[in-house]
TORTI-38999 format. One record per residue (C-alpha): residue number from 1; x, y, z. Coordinates in Angstrom, 1 decimal, padded with zeros to 4 digits. Example, Ala and Ser with C-alpha at 12.3 -4.5 7.8 and 13.67 -1.06 7.14 Angstrom:
BEGIN
+-----+--------+--------+--------+
|   n |     c1 |     c2 |     c3 |
+-----+--------+--------+--------+
|   1 |  012.3 | -004.5 |  007.8 |
|   2 |  013.7 | -001.1 |  007.1 |
+-----+--------+--------+--------+
This chain:
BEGIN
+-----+--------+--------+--------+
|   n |     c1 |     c2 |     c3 |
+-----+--------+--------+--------+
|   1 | -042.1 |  054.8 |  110.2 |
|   2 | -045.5 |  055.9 |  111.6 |
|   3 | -047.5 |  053.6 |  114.2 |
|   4 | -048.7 |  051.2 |  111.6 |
|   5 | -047.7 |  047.9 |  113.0 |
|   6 | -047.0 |  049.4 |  116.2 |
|   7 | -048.7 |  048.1 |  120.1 |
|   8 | -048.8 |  050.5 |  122.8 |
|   9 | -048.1 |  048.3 |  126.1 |
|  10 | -048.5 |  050.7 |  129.1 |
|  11 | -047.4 |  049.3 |  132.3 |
|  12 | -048.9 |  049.6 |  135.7 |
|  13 | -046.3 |  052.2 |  136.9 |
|  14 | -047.3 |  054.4 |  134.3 |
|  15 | -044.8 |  053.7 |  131.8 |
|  16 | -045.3 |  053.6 |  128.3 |
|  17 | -043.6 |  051.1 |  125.5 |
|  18 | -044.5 |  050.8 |  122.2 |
|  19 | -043.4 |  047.4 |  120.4 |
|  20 | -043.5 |  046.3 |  116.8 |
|  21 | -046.2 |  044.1 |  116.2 |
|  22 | -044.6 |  040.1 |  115.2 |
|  23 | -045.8 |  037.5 |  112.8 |
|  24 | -044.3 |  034.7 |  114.6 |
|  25 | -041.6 |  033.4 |  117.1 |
|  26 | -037.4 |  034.6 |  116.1 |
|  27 | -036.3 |  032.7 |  113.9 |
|  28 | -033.6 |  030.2 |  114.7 |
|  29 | -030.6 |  033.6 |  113.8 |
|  30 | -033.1 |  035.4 |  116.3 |
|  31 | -034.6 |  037.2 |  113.2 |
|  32 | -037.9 |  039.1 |  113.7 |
|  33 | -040.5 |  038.7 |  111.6 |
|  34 | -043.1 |  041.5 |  112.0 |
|  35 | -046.1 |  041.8 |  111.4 |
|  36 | -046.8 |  044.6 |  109.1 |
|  37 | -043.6 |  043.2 |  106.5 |
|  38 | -045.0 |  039.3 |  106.8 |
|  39 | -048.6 |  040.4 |  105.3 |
|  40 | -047.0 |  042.9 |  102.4 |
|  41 | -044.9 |  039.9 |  101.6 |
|  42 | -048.1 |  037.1 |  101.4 |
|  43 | -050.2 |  039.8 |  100.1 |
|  44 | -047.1 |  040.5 |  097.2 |
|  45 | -047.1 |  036.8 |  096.6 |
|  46 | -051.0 |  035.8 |  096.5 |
|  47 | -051.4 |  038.7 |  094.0 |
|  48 | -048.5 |  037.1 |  091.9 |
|  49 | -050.9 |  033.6 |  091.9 |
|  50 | -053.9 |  035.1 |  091.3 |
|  51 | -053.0 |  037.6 |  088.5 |
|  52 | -052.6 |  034.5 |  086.9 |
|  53 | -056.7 |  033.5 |  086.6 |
|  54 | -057.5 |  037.3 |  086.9 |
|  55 | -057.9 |  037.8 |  090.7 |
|  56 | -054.9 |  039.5 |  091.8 |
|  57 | -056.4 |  042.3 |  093.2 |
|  58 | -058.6 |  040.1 |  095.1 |
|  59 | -056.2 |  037.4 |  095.8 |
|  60 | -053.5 |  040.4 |  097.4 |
|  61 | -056.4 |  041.9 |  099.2 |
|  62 | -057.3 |  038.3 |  100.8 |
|  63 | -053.0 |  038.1 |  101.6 |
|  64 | -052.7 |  041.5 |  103.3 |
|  65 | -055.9 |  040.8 |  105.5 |
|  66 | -054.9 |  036.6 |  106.3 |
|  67 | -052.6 |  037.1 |  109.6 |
|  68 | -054.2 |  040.5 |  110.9 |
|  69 | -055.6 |  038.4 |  113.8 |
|  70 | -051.9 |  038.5 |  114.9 |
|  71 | -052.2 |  041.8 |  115.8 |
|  72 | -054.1 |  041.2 |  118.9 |
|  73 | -052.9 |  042.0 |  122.2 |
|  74 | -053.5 |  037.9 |  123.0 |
|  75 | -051.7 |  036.7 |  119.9 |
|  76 | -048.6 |  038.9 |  120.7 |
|  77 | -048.5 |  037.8 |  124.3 |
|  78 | -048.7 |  034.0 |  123.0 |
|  79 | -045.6 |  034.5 |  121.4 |
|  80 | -044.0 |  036.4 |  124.3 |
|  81 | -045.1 |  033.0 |  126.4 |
|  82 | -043.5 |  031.0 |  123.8 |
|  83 | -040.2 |  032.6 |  124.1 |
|  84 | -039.9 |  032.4 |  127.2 |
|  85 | -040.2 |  028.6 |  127.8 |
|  86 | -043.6 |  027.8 |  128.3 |
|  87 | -045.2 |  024.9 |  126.5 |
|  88 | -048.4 |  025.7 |  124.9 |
|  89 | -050.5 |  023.5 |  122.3 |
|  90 | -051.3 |  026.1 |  120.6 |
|  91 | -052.6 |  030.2 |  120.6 |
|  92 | -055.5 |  032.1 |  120.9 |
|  93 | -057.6 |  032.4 |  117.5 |
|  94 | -056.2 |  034.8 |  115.1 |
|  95 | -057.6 |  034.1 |  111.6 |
|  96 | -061.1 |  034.6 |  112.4 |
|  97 | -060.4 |  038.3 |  112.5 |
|  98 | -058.9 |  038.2 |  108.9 |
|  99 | -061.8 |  036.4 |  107.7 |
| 100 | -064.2 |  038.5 |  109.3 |
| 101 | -062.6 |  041.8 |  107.4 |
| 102 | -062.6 |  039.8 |  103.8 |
| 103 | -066.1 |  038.9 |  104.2 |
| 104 | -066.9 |  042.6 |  105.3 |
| 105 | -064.8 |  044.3 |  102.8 |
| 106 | -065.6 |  041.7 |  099.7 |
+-----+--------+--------+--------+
């Protein structure tokens, strides 16, 4: 798998990580869902809906470009906070940067 989907954390010490980029908390099994795999499957599925009226190239455009927000160092740290206990009302804003590509792209 190349870096697609991939952050590069590097630590103070020098120390380098890379981490797959996540869609949301573990699941309840402690499943991941990542990032990359969440917006092929929305983007599969809106172009399924929209084929029907004649948008499906549109509508699985829109789906790949919905959650891309996630991929933000802030986002992936929200759900690192998460996980660990901590009670937050909610994250920072994430689908401002997916709307922002669809109206640049479109």
């Amino acid at each position: 798998m190349g870096r697609c989907g991939i952050l590069r954390v590097s630590g103070g010490d020098g120390t380098v990580e890379w981490r797959v980029l996540r869609a949301h908390t573990n699941g309840p099994r402690g499943e991941r869902d990542g990032l990359r795999e969440h917006l092929v499957k929305v983007a599969q599925k809106a172009r399924e809906f929209g084929a029907v009226f004649g948008a499906g190239e549109t509508a699985e455009l829109l789906g790949m470009l919905h959650d891309v927000g996630k991929g933000t160092p802030g986002f992936q740290e929200y759900l690192v906070r998460l996980e660990s206990g901590e009670r937050l009302s909610h994250g920072p804003p994430h689908s401002i940067w997916g709307a922002a590509l669809a109206y640049w792209v479109i």
